[in-house]
VOGU-3710 file (C-alpha; in Angstrom, 3 decimals, decimal comma):
1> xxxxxxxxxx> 140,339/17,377/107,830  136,903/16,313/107,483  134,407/18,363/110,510  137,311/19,767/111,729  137,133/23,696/112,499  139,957/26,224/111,427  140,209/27,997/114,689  139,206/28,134/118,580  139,504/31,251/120,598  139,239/30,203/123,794
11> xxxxxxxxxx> 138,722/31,472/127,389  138,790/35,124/126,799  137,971/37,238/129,266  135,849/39,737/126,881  134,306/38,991/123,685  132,930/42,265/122,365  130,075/40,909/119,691  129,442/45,025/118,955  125,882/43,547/117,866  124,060/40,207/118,708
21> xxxxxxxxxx> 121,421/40,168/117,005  122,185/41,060/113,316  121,421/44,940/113,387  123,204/46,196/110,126  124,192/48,903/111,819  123,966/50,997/115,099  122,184/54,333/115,945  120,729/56,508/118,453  120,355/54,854/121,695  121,518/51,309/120,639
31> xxxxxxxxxx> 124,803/52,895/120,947  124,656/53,469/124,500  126,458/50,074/125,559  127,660/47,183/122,831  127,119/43,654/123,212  129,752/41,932/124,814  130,532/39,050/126,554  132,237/37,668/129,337  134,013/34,811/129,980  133,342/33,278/126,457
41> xxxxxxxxxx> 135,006/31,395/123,361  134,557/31,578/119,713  134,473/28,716/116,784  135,535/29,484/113,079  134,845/26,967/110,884  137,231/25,814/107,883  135,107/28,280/105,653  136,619/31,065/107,222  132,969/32,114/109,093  132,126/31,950/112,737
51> xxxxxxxxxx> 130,252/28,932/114,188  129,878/29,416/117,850  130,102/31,962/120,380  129,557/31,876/123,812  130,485/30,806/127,425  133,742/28,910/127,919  132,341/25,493/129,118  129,183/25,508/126,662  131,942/25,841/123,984  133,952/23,110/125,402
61> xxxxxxxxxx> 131,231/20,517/125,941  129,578/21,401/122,308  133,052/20,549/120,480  135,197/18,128/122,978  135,334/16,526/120,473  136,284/18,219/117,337  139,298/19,232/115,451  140,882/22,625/115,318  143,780/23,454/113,335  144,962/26,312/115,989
71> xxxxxxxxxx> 143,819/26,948/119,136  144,566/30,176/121,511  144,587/30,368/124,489  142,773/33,771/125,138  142,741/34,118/129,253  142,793/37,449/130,485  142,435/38,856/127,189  139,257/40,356/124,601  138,554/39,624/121,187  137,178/42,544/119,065
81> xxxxxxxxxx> 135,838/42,621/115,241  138,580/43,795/112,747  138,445/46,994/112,368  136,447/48,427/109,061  138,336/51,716/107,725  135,557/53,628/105,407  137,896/55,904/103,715  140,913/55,577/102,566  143,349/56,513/99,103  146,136/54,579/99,658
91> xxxxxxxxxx> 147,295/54,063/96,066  149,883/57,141/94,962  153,529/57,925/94,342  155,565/60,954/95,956  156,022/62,270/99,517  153,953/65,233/100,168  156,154/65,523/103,267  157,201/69,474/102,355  153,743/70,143/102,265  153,043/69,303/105,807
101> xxxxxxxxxx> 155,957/72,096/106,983  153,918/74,566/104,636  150,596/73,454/106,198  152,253/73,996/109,567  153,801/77,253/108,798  150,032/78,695/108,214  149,273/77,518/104,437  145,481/76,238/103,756  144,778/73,188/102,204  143,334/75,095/98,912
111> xxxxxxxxxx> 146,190/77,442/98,988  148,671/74,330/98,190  146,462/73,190/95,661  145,769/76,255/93,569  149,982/76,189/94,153  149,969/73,141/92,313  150,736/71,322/95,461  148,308/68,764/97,033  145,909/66,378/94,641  148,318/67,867/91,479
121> xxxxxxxxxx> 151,700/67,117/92,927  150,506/63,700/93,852  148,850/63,290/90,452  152,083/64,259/88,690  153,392/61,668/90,188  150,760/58,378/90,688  151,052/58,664/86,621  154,856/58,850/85,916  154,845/55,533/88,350  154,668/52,121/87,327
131> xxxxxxxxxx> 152,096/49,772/88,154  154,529/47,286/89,788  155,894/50,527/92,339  152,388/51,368/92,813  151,568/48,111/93,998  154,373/47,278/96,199  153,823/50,607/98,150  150,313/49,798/98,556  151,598/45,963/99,775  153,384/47,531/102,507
141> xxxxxxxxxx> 150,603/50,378/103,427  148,291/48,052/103,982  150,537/45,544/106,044  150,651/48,370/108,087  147,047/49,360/108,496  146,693/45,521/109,376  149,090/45,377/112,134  147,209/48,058/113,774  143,902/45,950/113,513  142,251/46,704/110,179
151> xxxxxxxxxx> 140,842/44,047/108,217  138,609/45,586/105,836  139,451/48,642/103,774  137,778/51,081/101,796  140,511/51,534/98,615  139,699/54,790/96,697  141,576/55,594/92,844  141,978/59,291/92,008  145,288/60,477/91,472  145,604/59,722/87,886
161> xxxxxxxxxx> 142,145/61,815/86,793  142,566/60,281/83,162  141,615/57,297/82,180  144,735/54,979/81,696  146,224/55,817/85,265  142,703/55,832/86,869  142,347/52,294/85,285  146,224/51,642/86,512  145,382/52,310/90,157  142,313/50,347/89,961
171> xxxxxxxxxx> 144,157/47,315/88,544  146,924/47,847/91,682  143,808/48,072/93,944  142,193/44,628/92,126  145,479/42,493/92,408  145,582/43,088/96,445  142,152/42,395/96,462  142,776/38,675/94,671  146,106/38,284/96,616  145,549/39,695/100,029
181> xxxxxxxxxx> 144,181/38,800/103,254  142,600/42,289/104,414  139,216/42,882/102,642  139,384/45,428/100,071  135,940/47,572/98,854  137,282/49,220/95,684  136,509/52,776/95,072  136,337/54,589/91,426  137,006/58,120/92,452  138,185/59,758/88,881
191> xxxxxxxxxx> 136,274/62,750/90,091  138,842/63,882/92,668  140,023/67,139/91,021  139,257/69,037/88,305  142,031/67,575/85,640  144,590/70,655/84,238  143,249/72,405/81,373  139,354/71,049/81,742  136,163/72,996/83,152  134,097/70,368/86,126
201> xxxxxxxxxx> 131,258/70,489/83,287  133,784/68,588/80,340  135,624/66,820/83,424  132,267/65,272/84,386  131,572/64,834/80,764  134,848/62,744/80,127  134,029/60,325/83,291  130,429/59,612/81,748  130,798/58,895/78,600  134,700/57,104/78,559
211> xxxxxxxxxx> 135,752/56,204/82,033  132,700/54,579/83,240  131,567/52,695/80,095  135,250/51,147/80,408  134,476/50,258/83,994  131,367/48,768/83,193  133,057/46,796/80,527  135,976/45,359/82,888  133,776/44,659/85,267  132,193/42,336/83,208
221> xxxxxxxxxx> 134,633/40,589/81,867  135,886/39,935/85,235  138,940/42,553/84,966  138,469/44,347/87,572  135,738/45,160/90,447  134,705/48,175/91,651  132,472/48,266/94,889  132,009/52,612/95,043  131,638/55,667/93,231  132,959/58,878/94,696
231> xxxxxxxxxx> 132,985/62,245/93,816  135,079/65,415/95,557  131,828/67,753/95,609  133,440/71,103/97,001  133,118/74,494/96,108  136,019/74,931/93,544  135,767/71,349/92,333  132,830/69,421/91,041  129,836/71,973/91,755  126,288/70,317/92,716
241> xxxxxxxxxx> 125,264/70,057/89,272  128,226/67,768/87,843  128,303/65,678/91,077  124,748/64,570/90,599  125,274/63,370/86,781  128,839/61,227/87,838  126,940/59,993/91,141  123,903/58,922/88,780  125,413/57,490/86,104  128,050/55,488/88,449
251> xxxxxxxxxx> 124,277/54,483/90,496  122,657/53,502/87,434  125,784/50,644/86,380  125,290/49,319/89,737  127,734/50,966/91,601  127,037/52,534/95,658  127,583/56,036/96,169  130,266/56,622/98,424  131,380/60,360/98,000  133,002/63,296/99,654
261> xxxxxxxxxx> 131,006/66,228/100,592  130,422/69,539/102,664  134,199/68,959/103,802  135,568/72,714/103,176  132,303/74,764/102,606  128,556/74,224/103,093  127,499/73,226/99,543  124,228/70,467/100,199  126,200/67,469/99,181  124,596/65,720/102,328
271> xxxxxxxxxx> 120,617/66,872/101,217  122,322/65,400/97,406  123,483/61,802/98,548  120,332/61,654/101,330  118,386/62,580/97,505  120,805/59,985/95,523  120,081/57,038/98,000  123,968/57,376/98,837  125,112/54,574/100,912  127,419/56,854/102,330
281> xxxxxxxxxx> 129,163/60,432/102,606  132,626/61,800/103,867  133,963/64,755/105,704  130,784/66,664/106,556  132,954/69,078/108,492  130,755/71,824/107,085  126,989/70,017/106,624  123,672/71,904/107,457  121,858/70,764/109,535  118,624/69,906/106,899
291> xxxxxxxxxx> 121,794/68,097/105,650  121,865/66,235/108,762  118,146/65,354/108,953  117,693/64,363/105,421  121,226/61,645/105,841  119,386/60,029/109,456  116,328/59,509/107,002  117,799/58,592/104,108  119,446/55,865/106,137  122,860/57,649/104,687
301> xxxxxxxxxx> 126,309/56,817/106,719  128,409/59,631/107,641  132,057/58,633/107,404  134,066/60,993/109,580  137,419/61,158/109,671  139,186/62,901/112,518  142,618/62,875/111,284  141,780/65,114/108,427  140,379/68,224/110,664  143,123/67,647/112,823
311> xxxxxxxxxx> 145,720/67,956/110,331  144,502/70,483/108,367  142,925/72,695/112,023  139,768/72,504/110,354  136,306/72,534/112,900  135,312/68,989/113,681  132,564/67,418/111,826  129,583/67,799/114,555  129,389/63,870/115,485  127,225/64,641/118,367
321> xxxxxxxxxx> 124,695/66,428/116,642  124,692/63,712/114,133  124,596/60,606/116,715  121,749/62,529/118,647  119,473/62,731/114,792  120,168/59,176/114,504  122,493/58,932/111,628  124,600/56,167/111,490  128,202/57,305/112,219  131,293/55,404/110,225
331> xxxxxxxxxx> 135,063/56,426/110,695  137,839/56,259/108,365  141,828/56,885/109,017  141,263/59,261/105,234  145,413/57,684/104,746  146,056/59,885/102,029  149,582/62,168/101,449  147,866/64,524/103,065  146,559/62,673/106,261  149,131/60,173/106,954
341> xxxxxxxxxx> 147,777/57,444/109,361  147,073/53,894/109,061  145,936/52,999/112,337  142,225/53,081/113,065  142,654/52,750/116,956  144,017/56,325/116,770  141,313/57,374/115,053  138,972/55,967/117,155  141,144/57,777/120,134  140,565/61,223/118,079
351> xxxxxxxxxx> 137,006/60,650/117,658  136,711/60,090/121,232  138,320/63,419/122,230  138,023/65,831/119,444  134,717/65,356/117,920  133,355/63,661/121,748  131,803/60,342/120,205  132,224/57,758/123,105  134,167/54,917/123,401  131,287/52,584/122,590
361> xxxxxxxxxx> 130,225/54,815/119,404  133,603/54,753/118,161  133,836/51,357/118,208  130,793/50,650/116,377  131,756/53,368/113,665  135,287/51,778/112,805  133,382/48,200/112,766  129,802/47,448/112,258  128,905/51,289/110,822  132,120/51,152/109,185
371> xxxxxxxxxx> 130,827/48,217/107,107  127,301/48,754/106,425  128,912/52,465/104,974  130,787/49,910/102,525  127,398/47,652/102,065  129,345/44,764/103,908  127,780/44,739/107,585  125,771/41,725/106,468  128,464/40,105/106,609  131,482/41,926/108,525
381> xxxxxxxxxx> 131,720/44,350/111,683  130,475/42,289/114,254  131,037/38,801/116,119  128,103/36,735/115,282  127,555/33,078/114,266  127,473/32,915/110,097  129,751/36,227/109,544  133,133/36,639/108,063  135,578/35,678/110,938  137,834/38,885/110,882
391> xxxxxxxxxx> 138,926/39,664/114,773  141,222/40,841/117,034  142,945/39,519/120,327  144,746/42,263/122,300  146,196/41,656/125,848  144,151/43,575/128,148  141,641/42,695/130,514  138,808/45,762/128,709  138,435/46,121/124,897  138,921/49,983/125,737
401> xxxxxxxxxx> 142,202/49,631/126,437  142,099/49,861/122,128  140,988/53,523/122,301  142,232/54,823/125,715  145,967/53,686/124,772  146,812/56,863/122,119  149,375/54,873/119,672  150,020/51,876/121,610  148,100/49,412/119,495  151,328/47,818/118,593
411> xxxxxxxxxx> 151,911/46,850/121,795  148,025/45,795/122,654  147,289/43,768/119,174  148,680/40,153/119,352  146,499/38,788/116,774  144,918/39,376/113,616  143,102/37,088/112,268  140,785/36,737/108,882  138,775/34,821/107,666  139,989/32,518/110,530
421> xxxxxx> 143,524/32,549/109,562  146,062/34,287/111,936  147,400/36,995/109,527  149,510/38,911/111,894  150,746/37,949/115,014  153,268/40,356/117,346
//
């Protein structure tokens, strides 16, 4: 189909850009209201990216007459980025269901660990599991994060804290990546727990000198990719001292630092990663605020994830004091066996309420922040002529209705689209 287009959007009654004029991310006051239009179409080309976007009759006159291979008819309805969920381990065997009964019976979350429960339990069982179950329960995990709008995804390792199931997870989280139609950023995160039997100091050794040199290889041979590095830096895990060595090494084979930090007690991962040129941190329920300053300069993303203070009644991570220094806020569902949610428009919701980010912030932390926490918001995030076309069409007349609507995106979403290519449609 020579100059034809792969697909026209057209007549919708919003078209929330988030940014318009390629800001790689969003802060401080450009928060206050996102770009959006109304009354407009959009043009993705067979190459997957977007070529136009703007009002319906410029659209129509500038390509009356080219080719589309689908065409929607978007009247009375918005179009939205694809959501961008920053965190996420979505890779492991075993229900942690009992867990959530002792969590809600008064149990903390290191209680169940020290217990054996938790990162253990799950461990146990990511490495009696095959490769093929691992895979097929990711398949449908993220089918479901896509039906509720996400289209890239943040894909972290970690339950196998040896080598050969570290490298098995990463392998599950590689073939999705080749086969799949929701972006994947790959995460090496051997350096969730402290393995059985090993002190953080001969844990971090192990990850230095074997894991990553095997990474390094596979990654050049083309084996497997890995976007991230990520360490759980928390008081009774990996201490300051062996988070900076993993972080370093991962930073000097070319790897971004992604990590969590400050999540269960104030320990200065934040002034570490601002230090480490981290692209971005998680948690940050418990930062300082020096930690604060040094991540808004440092140009640092926060990735906050509301689900897990909910679950586990921690204190919210202090968004507001965060958005008012200027530090670029990100969200992430954190779908783990502990925090069970795929769907980044209740996250968003969550942000809105408990941690009182509004509905314009949360929207550009689960898109354009979202990505540029990943190192993708040069090309994903927002609606704007030469990105990736990854969107949205839900029927309602306001893109709010996204957030406001607590678990009804399944009613809201009628498309997903990536790339161009309608990849879910209700």
């Amino acid at each position: 189909m020579a100059g034809g287009h792969r697909l026209l959007l057209e007549n919708a009654r919003q078209v929330v850009l988030v940014c318009a004029r390629g800001e790689r991310f969003l802060a401080g006051d450009a928060l206050r209201s996102l770009a959006v239009l109304e009354g407009a179409s959009l043009v993705v080309g067979t190459d997957g990216f977007i070529k136009a976007i703007g009002p319906v009759d410029v659209i129509q006159r500038q390509f009356s007459e080219e080719t589309f291979e689908e065409r929607i008819d978007c009247s009375g309805k918005c179009i939205l980025p694809g959501l961008v969920d920053a965190h996420t381990h979505p890779v492991w065997a075993g229900e942690r269901v009992h867990e959530f009964a002792m969590k809600l019976a008064g149990a903390t979350y290191m209680e169940i660990h020290q217990a054996g429960g938790g990162i253990n339990f799950t461990v146990e069982r990511t490495r009696q599991a095959s490769e093929e179950e691992l895979f097929c329960s990711f398949q449908q995990r993220l089918q479901c994060m896509m039906r509720a709008g996400t289209t890239l995804v943040e894909c972290k390792s970690g339950y196998g804290l040896n080598l050969e199931t570290e490298l098995k997870m990463l392998r599950v989280i590689e073939r999705a990546r080749r086969e799949g139609r929701v972006g994947i950023s790959a995460t090496y995160c051997g350096a969730h727990s402290v393995p059985k039997g090993k002190t953080a100091k001969e844990a971090a050794d192990d990850i230095i000198k074997n894991h990553l040199p095997k990474l390094k290889e596979l990654g050049r041979d083309g084996e497997i990719h890995v976007d991230n590095i990520d360490v759980f830096c928390e008081k009774g895990v990996f201490d300051l001292d062996s988070t900076r060595r993993i972080l370093q090494s991962g930073k000097e084979m070319g790897l971004q630092i992604n990590f969590h930090g400050d999540e269960l007690h104030p320990v200065k991962a934040a002034e570490l990663g601002a230090e480490l040129g981290a692209q971005a941190i998680s948690h940050l329920e418990e930062v300082s605020d020096a930690g604060i300053a040094a991540m808004a300069t440092a140009r640092c993303a926060a990735v906050l994830l509301p689900t897990t203070a909910y679950m586990l009644r921690l204190k919210q991570p202090r968004a507001r004091k965060m958005l008012d220094e200027g530090v670029i806020v990100a969200l992430g569902s954190d779908f783990n066996p502990n925090a069970y949610c795929f769907s980044m428009p209740m996250v968003m919701h969550l942000a809105c309420v408990n941690m009182r980010m509004s509905m314009p912030e949360a929207l550009a932390a689960a898109t354009i922040n979202a990505a540029y926490a990943l190192g993708k918001s040069h090309t994903h995030g927002s609606l704007e002529v030469g990105k990736q076309g990854d969107l949205l069409v839900i029927n309602s007349s306001r893109w709010e209705h996204l957030i406001y609507q607590f678990g009804g995106h399944h009613e809201l979403i009628e498309y997903v689209i990536a790339k161009g290519k309608v990849i879910y449609k209700k």
